[in-house]
C-alpha positions as CSV (number, residue, x, y, z in Angstrom):
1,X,-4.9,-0.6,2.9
2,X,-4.8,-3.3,0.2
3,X,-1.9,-1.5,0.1
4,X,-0.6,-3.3,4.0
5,X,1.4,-2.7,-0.5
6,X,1.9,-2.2,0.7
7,X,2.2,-4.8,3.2
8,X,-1.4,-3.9,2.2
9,X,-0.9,-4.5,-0.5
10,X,-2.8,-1.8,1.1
11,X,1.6,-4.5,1.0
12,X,3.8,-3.1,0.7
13,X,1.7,-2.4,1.6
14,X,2.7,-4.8,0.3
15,X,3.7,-4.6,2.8
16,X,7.0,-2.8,4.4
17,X,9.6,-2.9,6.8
18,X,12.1,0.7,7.7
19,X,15.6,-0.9,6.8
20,X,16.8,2.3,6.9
21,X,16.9,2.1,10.3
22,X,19.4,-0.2,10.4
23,X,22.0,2.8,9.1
24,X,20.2,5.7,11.3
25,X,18.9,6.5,14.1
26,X,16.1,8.8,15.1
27,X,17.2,12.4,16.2
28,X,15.6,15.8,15.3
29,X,18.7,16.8,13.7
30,X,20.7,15.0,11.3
31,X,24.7,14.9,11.7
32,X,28.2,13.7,10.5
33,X,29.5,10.8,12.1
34,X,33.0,9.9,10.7
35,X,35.0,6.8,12.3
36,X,35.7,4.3,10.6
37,X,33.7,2.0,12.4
38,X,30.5,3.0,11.3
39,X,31.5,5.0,8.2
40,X,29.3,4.7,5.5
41,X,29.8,6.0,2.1
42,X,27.2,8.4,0.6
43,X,26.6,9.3,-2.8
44,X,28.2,12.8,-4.4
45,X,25.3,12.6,-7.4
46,X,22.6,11.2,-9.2
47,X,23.7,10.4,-13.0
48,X,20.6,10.3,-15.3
49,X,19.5,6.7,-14.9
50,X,19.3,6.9,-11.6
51,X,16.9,9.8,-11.6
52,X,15.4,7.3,-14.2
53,X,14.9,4.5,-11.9
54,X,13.4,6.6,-9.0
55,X,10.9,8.0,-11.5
56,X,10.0,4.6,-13.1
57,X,9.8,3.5,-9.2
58,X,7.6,6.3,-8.2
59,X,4.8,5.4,-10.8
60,X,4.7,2.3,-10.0
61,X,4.1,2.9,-6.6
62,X,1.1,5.9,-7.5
63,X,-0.5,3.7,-10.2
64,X,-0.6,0.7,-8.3
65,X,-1.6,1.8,-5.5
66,X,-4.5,4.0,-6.8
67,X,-5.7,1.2,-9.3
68,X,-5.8,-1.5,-6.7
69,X,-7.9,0.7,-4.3
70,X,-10.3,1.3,-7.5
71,X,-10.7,-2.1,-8.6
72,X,-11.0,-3.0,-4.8
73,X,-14.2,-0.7,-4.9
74,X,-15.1,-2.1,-8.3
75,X,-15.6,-5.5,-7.0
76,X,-17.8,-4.2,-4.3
77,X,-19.9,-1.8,-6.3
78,X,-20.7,-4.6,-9.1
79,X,-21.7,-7.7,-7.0
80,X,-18.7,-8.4,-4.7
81,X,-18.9,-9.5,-1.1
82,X,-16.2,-11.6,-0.1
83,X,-14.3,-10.0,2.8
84,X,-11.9,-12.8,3.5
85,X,-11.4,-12.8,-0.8
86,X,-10.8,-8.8,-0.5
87,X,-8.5,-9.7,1.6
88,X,-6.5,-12.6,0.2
89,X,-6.3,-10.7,-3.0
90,X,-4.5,-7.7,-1.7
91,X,-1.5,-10.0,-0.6
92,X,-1.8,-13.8,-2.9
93,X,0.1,-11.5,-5.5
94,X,3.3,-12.0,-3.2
95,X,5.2,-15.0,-5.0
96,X,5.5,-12.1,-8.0
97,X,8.8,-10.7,-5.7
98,X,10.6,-14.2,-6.0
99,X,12.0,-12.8,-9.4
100,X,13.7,-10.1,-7.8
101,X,15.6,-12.4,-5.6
102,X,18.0,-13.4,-8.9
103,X,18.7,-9.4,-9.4
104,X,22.2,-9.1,-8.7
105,X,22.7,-6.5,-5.6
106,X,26.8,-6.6,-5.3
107,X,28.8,-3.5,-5.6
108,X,32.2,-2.4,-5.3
109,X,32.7,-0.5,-2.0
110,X,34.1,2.2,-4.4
111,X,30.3,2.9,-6.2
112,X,29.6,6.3,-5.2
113,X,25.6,5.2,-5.3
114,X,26.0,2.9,-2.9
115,X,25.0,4.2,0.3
116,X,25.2,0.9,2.4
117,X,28.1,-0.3,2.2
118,X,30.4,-0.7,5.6
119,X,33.7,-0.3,5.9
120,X,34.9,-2.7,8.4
121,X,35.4,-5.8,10.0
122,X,33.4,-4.4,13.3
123,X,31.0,-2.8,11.0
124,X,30.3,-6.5,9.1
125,X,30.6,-8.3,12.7
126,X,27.3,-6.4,14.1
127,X,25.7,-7.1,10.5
128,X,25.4,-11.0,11.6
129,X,22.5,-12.8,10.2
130,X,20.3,-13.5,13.5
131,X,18.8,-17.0,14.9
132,X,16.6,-18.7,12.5
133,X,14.1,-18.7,15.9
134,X,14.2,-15.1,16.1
135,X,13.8,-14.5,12.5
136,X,10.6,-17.3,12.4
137,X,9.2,-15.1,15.8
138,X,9.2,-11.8,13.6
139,X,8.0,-13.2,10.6
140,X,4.8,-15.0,12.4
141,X,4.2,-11.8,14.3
142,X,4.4,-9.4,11.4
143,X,2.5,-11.8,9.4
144,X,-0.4,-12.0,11.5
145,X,-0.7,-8.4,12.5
146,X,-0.8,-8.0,8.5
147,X,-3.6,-10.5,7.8
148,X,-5.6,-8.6,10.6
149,X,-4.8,-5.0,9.0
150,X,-5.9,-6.5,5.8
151,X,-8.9,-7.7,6.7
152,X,-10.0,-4.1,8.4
153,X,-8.7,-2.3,5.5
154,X,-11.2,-4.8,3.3
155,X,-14.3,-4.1,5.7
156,X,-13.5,0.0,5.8
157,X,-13.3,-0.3,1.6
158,X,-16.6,-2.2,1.7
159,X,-18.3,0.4,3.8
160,X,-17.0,3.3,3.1
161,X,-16.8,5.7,-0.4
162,X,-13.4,4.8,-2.0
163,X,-12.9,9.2,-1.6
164,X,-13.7,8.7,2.1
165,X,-11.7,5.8,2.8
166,X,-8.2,7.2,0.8
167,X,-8.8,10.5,2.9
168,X,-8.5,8.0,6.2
169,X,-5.8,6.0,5.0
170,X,-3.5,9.2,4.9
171,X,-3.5,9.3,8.7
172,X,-1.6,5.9,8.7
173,X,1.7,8.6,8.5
174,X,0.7,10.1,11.9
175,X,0.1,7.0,13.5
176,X,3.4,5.7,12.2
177,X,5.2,9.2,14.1
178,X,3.4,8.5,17.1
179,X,4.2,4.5,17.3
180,X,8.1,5.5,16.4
181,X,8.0,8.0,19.0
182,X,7.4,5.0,21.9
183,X,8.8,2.4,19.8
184,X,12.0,3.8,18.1
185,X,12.1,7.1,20.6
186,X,12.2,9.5,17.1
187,X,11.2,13.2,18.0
188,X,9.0,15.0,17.4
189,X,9.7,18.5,15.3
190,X,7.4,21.8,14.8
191,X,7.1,20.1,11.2
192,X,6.0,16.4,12.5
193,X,4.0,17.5,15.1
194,X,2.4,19.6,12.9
195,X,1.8,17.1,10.2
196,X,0.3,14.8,12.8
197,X,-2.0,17.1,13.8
198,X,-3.4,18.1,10.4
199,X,-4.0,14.6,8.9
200,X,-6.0,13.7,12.6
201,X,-7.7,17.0,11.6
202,X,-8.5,15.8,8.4
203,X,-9.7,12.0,9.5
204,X,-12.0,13.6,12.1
205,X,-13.8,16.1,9.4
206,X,-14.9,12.7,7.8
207,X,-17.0,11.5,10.4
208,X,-19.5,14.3,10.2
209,X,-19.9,13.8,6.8
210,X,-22.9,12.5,5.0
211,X,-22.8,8.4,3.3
212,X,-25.6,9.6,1.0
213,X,-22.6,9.3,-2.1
214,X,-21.5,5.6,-0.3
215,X,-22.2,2.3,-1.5
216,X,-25.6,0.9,-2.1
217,X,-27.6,-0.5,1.0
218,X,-25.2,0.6,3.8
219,X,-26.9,1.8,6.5
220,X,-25.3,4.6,9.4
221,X,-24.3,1.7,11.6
222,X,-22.2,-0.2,8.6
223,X,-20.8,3.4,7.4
224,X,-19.3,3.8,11.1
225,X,-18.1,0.6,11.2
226,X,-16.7,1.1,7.9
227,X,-14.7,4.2,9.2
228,X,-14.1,2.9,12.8
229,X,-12.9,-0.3,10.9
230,X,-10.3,1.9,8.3
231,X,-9.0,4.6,11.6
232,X,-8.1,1.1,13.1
233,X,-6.4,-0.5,10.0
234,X,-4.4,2.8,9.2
235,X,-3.4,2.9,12.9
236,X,-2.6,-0.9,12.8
237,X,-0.5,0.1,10.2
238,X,1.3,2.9,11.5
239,X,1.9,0.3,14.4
240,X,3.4,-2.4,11.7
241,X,5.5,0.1,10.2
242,X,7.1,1.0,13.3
243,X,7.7,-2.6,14.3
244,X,9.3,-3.4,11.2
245,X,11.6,-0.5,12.0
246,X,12.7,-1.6,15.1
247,X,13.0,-5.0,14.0
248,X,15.5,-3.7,11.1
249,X,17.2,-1.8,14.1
250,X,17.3,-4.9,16.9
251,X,17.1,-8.2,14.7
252,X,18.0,-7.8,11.3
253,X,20.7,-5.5,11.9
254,X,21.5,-4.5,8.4
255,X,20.1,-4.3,5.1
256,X,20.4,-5.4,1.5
257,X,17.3,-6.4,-1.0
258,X,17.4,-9.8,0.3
259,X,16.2,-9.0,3.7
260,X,13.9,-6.2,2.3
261,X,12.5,-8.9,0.4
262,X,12.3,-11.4,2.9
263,X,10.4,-9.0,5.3
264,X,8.0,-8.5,2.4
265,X,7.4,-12.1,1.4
266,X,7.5,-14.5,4.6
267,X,5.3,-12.3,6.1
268,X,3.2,-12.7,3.5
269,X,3.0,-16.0,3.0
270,X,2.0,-16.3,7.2
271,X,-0.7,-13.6,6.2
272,X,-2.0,-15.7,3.5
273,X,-2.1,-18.9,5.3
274,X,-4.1,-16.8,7.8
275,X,-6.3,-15.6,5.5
276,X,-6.9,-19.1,3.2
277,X,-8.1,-20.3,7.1
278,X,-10.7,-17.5,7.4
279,X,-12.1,-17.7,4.4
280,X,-12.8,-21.4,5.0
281,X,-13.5,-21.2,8.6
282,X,-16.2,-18.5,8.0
283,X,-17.7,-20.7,5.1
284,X,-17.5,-17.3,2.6
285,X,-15.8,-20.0,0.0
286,X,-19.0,-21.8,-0.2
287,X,-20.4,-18.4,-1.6
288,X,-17.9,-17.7,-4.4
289,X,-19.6,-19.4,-7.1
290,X,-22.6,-18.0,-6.4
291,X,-21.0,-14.4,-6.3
292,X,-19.0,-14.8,-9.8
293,X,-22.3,-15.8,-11.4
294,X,-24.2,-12.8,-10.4
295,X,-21.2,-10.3,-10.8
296,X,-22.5,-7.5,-13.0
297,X,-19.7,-7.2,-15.3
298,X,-19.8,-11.3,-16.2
299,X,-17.7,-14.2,-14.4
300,X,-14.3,-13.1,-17.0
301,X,-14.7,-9.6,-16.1
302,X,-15.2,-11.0,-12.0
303,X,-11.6,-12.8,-12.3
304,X,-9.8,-10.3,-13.9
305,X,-10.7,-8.1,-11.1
306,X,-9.5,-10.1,-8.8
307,X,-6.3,-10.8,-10.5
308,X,-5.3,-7.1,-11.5
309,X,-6.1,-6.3,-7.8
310,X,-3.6,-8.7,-7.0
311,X,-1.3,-7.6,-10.2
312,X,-1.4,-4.0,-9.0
313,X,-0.7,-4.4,-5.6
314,X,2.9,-6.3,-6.3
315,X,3.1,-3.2,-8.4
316,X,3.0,-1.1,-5.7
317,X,5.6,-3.4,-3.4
318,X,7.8,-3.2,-6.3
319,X,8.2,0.3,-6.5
320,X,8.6,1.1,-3.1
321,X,11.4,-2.3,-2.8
322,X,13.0,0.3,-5.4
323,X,12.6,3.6,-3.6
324,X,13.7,2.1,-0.4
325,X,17.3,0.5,-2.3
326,X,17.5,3.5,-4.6
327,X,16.1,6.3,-2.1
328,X,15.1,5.8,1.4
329,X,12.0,4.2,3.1
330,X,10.6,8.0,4.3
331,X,10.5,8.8,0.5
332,X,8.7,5.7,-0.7
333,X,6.4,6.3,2.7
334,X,6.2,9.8,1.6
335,X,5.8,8.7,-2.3
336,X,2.7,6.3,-1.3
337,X,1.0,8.7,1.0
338,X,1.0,11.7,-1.5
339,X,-0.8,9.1,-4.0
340,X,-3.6,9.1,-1.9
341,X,-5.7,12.1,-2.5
342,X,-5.3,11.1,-6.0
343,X,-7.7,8.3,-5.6
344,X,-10.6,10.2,-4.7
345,X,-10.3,12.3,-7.9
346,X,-10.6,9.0,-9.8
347,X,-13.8,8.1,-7.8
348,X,-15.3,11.3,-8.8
349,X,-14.3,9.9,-12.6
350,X,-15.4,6.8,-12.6
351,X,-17.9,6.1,-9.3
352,X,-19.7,9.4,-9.7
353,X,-18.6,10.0,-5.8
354,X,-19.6,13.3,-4.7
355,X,-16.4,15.9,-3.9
356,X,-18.6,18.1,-1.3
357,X,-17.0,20.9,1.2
358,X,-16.3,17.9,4.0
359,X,-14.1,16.0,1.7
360,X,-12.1,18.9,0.0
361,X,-11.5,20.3,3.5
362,X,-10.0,16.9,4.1
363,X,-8.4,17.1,1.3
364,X,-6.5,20.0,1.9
365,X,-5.3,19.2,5.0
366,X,-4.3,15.9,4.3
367,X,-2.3,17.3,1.7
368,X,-1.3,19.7,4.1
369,X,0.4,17.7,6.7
370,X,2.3,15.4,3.8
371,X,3.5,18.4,2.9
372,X,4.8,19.6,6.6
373,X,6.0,15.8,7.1
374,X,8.3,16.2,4.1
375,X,9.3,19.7,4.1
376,X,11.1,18.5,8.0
377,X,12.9,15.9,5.5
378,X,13.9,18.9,2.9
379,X,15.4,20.6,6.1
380,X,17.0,17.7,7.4
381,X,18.9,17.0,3.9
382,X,19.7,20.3,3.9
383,X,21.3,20.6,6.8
384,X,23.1,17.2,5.9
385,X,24.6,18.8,2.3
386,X,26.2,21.8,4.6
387,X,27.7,19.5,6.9
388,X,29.1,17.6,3.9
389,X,30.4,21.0,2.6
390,X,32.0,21.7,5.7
391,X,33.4,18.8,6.6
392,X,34.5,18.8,3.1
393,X,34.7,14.9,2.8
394,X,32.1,11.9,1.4
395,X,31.6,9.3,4.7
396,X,28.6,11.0,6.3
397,X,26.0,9.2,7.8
398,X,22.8,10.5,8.7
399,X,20.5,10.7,11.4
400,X,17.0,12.1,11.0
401,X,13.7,13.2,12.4
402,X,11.4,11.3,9.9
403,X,12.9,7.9,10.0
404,X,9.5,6.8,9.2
405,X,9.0,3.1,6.9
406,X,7.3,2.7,3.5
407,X,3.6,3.7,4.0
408,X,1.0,1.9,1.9
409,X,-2.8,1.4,2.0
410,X,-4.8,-1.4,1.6
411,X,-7.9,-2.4,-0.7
């Protein structure tokens, strides 16, 4: 979504590679591994301002996300109908995350919060920065297969209820534990499989529903394209995340914000070049100044759509960059994809959108599999804290089921 926040931002999402990967590896069962060369120190507690920072992460990754996919459908509902504009919007924010580049990252290999850090000189050899070729290769290839996600995510918004298209987007979490299953061989639990199951469940209720409560003057034909359009963007999505993941495990090697960042932004900037071309190319620019002067709201209220769009999806990418430094990438994917059945509760508010039986079905059992996908997390961590107890020592490193990447939707 707008979100690739994520990158969509829907980028993140905006959107978001699975450095975590570069610590674990995928197995149904986490465990202690404790030589020293691979050791990796892991936290004993969470003072207060840590628990501070998470939360203060968290929001900005539910409001964010929910108020770019509402003013996404606010620029189509009042007079919008730039595609290749939806589009550029949900990622031209991007420049935002060069501040974060001058926050200091360093710690002392002693800081118990610090669950990165390696412990010697083998450890730091296999963290080696790779070939500026490779790195350009990933960054082109990651860039375009965001601009294209994007741009689906931007057609699914404009044909689709805001309600209906959040309910799809959710399913971007099973498409990510299916394309990790071929991509980064993670397995599949009871919980996962489970989870996957449910939120396909809940994508395919959608399509016998009515577009009676969907945007004005969109026929059948556009509403299935609309939802055809958004299955493919979420799955695209799912695919992207689990590339990212393996190119955390195979290229990059390691992780620190810097890299975070740099999977975040170079993409970006390849999508927006991308993007920039389509919008010329298909001659939608020549439009623009005809749209702003028939947007409903007036040509200030037509820009500042467009720019909190944009504000609110670096939002989002900055709250998940902090889940994923301060947490882990499955909780800011896990985070992002609970947000979304808030967003059609906010287009009930403000659109008027219909909540019929289809949707709260949907509802439910999108909720439903988040719920299963993280409960396999709570056992996993669980499982983790006895081994520490156990063991009775602090270097554990873990391995586990739901090595998933930051989820995010687009808008």
């Amino acid at each position: 979504m707008g979100e690739l926040a994520h990158h969509h931002p829907q980028e993140l999402q905006l959107h978001m590679a699975d450095d975590q990967e570069a610590k674990e590896e995928n197995s149904p069962h986490p465990r202690s591994i404790i030589p020293n060369s691979q050791a990796t120190i892991t936290p004993k507690s969470k003072n207060f301002r840590w628990w501070i920072r998470v939360v203060f992460y968290s929001l900005f990754v539910l409001s964010g996300q929910s108020v770019a996919t509402l003013l996404g459908t606010l620029y189509y509902n009042k007079g919008g109908n730039s595609k290749w504009l939806a589009t550029l919007v949900q990622l031209s924010g991007f420049p935002i995350l060069f501040l974060l580049y001058i926050v200091p990252t360093t710690k002392k290999p002693s800081d118990p919060n610090n669950t990165d850090i390696q412990t010697d000189a083998q450890a730091q050899s296999q963290s080696q920065s790779p070939s500026l070729k490779r790195l350009a290769l990933v960054y082109l290839g990651l860039g375009t297969i965001v601009s294209l996600d994007c741009y689906l995510f931007s057609l699914g918004l404009l044909y689709l209820p805001v309600s209906t298209y959040s309910l799809i987007c959710s399913s971007q979490l099973a498409f990510n534990a299916l394309f990790s299953f071929f991509l980064n061989a993670q397995k599949f639990t009871p919980y996962t499989t489970n989870s996957l199951v449910l939120l396909t469940i809940s994508s395919t209720l959608l399509v016998f529903q009515s577009n009676s409560d969907g945007p004005k003057g969109i026929s059948r034909g556009k509403y299935a394209l609309g939802f055809v359009c958004t299955i493919a963007a979420s799955a695209g999505y799912g695919l992207l995340l689990s590339l990212d993941q393996l190119c955390f495990r195979r290229v990059m090697r390691h992780h620190t914000l810097r890299v975070v960042l740099n999977m975040i932004v170079y993409p970006s900037l390849v999508a927006n070049v991308i993007i920039v071309v389509g919008l010329f190319g298909s001659g939608e620019w020549k439009h623009l100044s005809r749209e702003m002067d028939g947007y409903e709201l007036g040509k200030e209220s037509y820009v500042m759509t467009l720019v909190g769009t944009a504000i609110a999806w670096q939002v989002f990418s900055i709250g998940t960059i902090g889940l994923i430094i301060d947490m882990s990438s499955l909780f800011s994917n896990s985070i992002s994809v609970v947000g979304l059945p808030i967003v059609p509760i906010f287009a009930v508010v403000f659109f008027g959108e219909k909540m019929d039986g289809v949707k709260v079905m949907a509802m439910v059992l999108a909720i439903w599999g988040f719920v299963s996908y993280a409960y396999q997390y709570y056992l996993d961590d669980a499982k983790l804290k006895a081994q520490r107890r156990s063991i009775g020592g602090d270097r554990v490193s873990v391995k586990s089921a739901q090595n998933a990447p930051i989820a995010r939707v687009g808008g």
